[in-house]
N, C-alpha and C positions, 0 to 999 in steps of 0.2 A: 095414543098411549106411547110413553117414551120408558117407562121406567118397569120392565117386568118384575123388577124384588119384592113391587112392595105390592102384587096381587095374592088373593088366594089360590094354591091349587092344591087339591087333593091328593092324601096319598094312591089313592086305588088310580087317581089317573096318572100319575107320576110311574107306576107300575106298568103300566101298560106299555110304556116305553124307555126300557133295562137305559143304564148308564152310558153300556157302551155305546149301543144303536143312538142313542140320543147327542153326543159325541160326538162321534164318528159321521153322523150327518148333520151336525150343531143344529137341531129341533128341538122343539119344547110342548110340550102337550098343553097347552090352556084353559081350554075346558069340553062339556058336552056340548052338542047343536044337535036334540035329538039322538039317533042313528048315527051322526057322524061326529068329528073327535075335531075341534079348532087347534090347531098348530101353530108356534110364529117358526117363520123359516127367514136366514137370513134374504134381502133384499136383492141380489144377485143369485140368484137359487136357479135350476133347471127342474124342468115337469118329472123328471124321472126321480128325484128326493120325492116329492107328493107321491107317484106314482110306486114307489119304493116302500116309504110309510102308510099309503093308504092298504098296500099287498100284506105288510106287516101286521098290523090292525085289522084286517079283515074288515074293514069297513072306511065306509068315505070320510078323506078329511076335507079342510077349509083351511083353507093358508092367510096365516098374519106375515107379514112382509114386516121385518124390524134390521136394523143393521146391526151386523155381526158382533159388532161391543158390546151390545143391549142382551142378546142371546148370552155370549158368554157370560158376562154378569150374571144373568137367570139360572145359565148352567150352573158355575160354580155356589148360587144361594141354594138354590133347589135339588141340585144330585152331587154336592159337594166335591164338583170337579177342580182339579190341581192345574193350575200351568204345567206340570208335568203331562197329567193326560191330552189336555189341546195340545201339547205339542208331539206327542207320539200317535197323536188323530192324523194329528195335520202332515204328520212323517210318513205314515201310514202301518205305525210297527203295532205290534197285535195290542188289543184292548187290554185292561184289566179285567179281574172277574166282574161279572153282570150283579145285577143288584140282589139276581135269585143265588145268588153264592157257587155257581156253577162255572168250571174255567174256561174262556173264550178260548179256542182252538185258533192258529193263523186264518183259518180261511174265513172266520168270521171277524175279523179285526175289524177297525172303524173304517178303513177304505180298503175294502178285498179287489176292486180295480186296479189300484195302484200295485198291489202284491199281482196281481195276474198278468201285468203288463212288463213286469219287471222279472217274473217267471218267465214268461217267452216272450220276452224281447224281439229273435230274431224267426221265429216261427210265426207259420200264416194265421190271418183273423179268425179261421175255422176253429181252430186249436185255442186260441181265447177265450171265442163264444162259447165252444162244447164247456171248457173249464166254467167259465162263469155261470151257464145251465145247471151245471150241477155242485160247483159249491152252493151257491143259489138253493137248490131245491135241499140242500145235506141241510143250509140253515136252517130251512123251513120247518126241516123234519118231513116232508114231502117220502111219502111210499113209493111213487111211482113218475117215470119221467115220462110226457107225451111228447113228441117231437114231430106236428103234422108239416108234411111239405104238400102249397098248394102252386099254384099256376105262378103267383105273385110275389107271395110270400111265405112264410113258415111260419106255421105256431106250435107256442109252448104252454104245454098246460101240465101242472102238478096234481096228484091226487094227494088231499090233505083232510085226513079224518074221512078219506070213502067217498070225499065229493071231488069231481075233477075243477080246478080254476085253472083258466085263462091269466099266464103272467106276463104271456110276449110275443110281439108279432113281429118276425125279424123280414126288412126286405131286402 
């Protein structure tokens, strides 16, 4: 499949992944498989966008691999995105409002990496990661931050809705 405009998608799946987040990781939600949610991601992609979207969604995705022209394209027919917004994605300067009309804070902009890197520049990786744990857990809306340290390595689990999840195993 080369051309994503001229598929169907759903609004309520369309919903499922706001403007910004979709943007700001240039994904597209394409349909259900069951239980889990089909995505195209661009072609150069890392496990951590799947791993990022599937924490999102609370549930597993399946990656379509398309090149980033093809995405864009989709973005702007489908969440009627601007060359304006890809380029303040791709700047990393904070989103516009999300689709639910609620206003995207900095820390949740389309690449909060790029703002936390550029916030402490010269400060150790500790100071990073703490940040990104818990902008992280602020976006999730997350109640509670677990932070287990074991022999290897350390996990981070958020409590979200009264259930603890597993979102990271730092070594």
């Amino acid at each position: 499949m080369t051309d994503l405009t001229s598929i169907e998608i759903f609004p309520d799946l369309l919903a499922l992944i706001p403007k910004d987040v979709a943007v700001g990781y240039h994904v597209l939600p394409l349909s259900y498989e069951g239980s889990s949610v089909r995505i195209a991601l661009p072609l150069a992609c890392d496990n951590q966008v799947i791993d990022d979207i599937s924490f999102y969604l609370g549930r597993p995705v399946i990656a379509e691999y398309f090149t980033r022209e093809i995405i864009t394209e989709a973005l702007q027919t489908f969440y009627d995105v601007t060359e304006i917004d890809l380029a303040k994605a791709a700047s990393g300067e904070p989103a516009p409002a999300n689709n639910a009309g609620k206003p995207v804070d900095d820390n949740s902009a389309a690449n909060p990496q790029a703002q936390v890197s550029s916030r402490y520049a010269g400060d150790s990786s500790a100071v990073v990661t703490a940040d990104r744990i818990i902008t992280q857990a602020v976006r999730m809306g997350a109640s509670d931050i677990h932070v287990e340290p074991y022999e290897k390595f350390m996990r981070v689990r958020y409590r979200l809705d009264g259930v603890l999840h597993e979102v990271e195993q730092i070594k």
